[in-house]
C-alpha positions as CSV (number, residue, x, y, z in Angstrom):
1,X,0.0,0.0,0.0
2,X,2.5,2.4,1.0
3,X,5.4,1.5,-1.7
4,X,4.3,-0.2,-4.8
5,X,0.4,1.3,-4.8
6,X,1.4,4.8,-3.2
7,X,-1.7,4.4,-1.3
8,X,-0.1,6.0,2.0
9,X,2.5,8.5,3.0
10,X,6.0,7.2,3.2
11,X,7.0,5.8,6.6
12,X,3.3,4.8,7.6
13,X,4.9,1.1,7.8
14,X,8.1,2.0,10.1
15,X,8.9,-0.6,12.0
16,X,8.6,1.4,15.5
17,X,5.4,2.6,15.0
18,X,3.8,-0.4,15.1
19,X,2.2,-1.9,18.5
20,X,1.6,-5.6,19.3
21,X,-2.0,-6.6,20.5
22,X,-0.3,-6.6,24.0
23,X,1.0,-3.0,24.2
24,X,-2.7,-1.8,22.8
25,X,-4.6,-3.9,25.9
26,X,-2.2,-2.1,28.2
27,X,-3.1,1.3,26.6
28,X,-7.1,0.3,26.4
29,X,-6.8,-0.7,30.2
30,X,-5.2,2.3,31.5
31,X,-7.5,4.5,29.7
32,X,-10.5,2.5,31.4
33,X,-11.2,0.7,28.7
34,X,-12.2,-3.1,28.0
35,X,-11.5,-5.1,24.8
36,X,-14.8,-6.5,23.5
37,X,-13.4,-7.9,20.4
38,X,-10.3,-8.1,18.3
39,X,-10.6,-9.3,14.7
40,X,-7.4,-9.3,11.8
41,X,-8.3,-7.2,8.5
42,X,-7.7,-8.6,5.4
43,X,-7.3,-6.6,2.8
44,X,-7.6,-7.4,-1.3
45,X,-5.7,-4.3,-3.0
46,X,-6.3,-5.4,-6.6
47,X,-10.7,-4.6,-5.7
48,X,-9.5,-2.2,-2.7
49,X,-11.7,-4.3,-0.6
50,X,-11.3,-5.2,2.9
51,X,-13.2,-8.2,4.7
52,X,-12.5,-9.4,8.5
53,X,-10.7,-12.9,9.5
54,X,-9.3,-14.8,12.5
55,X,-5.8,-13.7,11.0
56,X,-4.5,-11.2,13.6
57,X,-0.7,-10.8,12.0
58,X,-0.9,-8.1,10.1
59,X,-3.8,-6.1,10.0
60,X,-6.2,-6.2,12.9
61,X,-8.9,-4.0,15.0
62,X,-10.2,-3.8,18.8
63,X,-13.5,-3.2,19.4
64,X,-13.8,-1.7,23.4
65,X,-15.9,-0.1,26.0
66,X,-15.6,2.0,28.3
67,X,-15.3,0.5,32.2
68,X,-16.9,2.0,35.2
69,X,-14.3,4.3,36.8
């Protein structure tokens, strides 16, 4: 996306930007919040069209709620 198709803004895929599901439920939990569900994001770039699977390695997405403080 970012490379071949120009799709995003050089350096969108550094390395260091990138957080593990881990380091986001730490974030989500300190900011009262409660993972609901986490899905992976597949994505076809030939029809630019995206569709959810089990597959969290790549591409993925928390759904969360907010906890009683």
């Amino acid at each position: 996306a970012e490379r071949i198709f120009k799709w995003l803004p050089p350096g969108t895929h550094s390395y260091h930007k990138l957080r593990k599901p881990e380091e986001i439920e730490g974030e989500l939990q300190r900011g009262s919040l409660r993972p609901i569900k986490w899905t992976g994001v597949r994505v076809n770039p030939l029809g630019m069209r995206f569709s959810l699977t089990s597959r969290q390695s790549i591409n993925y997405m928390v759904h969360a709620v907010k906890t009683s403080a």
